[in-house]
N, C-alpha and C positions, 0 to 999 in steps of 0.2 A: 726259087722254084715256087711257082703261085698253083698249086694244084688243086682241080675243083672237083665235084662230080656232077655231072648230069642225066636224070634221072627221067627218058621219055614213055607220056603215059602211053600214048597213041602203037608205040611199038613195041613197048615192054622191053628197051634196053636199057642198061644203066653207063656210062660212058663216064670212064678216068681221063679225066683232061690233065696238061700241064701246060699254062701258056697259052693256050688254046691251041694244041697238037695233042691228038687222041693219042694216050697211052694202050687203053684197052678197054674191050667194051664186054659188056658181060650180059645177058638176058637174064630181066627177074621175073617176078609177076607181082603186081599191084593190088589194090582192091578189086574185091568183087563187085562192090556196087560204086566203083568210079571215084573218079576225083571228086574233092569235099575238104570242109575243115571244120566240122562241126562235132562237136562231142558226142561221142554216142553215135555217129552217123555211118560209121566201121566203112568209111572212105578213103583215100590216100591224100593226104593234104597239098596242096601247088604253093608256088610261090621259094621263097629263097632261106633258107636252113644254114644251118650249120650239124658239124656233129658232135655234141655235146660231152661225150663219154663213149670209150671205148671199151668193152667189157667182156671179157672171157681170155685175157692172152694168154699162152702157154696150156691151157685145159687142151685134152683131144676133141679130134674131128666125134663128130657127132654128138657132143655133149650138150645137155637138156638144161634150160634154165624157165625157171617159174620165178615171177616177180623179180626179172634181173640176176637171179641169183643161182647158182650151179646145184643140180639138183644132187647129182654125184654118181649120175645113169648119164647112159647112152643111148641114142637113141638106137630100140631093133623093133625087127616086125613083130615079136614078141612082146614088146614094151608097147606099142602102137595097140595091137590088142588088147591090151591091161588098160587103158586108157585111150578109149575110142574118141574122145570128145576132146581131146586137147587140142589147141593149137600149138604146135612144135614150133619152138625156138631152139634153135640147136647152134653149135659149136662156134659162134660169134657174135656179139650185137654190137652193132652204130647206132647210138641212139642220140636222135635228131631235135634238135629244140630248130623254132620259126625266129625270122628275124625280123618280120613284119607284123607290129601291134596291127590289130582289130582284121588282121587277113589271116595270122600262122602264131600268133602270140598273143598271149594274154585272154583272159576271160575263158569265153565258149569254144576256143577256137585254138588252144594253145596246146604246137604239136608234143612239146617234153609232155606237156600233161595229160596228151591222150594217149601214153607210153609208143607214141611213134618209132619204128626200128628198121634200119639195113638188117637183115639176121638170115643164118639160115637158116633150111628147110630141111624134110625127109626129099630125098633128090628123087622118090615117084611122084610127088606132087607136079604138077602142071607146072610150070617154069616158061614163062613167052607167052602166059594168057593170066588176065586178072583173075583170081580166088583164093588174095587175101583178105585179111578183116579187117585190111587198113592200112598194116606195113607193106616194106617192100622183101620180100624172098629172094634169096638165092639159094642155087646150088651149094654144099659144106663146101667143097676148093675151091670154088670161086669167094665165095666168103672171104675163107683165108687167107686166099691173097690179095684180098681188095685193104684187109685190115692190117697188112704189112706195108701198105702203102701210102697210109694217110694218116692223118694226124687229130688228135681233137683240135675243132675248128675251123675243119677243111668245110670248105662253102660247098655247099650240097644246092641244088636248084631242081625242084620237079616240074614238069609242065607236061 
């Protein structure tokens, strides 16, 4: 099974391939200030990925992670209030490294090192329109079950 994902900016879906037969396609949202791959530039990076590390399995739906790491909350509207300013990572990460030096790796440009991520979201956030700060968002179920489905490794491609 050659399983890819495809990640369109233009429409804001993300597409589970196999073989080039769509498995399932799932709506995220991307950056807000567009495609990019420069650091600091809180853009969504194009070009051809992989997914480097898969992170949070078996933690529940809604769980909060800060620098990768479980924070041991969940997310509620309550929790969103105590911290207005966060951006939410919640209850999965795919975290993306580039597999094209001087385009998606290496130096200024290098997606592991701009903590690039599939992850979820609080599911009132916008979902099918860019306003993220660079990763790509999903819905917590869809998360879920994107991250039962693939492997670290799995070629990721955005455009």
């Amino acid at each position: 099974m050659t399983t890819e994902i495809i990640i369109h900016l233009d429409s804001q879906q993300l597409e589970l391939m196999d073989n080039a037969r769509r498995l399932r396609t799932f709506r995220v949202s991307t950056a807000r200030n567009g495609p990019g791959e420069t650091m600091g530039s809180e853009c969504t990076p194009c070009g051809r990925h992989r997914i480097r590390a898969k992170i949070g399995a078996g933690l529940p739906i809604r769980s909060v992670f800060v620098g990768r790491r479980p924070t041991g909350e969940c997310y509620t509207p309550r929790l969103r209030e105590q911290f207005p300013n966060r951006d939410w990572i919640l209850t999965r990460i795919l975290w993306l490294s580039g597999l094209e030096p001087g385009c998606n790796r290496f130096g200024a440009v290098d997606t592991a090192r701009r903590y690039i991520y599939i992850h979820g979201s609080p599911d009132h956030l916008i979902i099918g329109s860019p306003d993220s700060h660079g990763c790509i968002r999903m819905k917590n179920a869809d998360i879920l079950e994107l991250f039962e489905l693939v492997d670290c490794g799995t070629l990721v491609l955005i455009r």
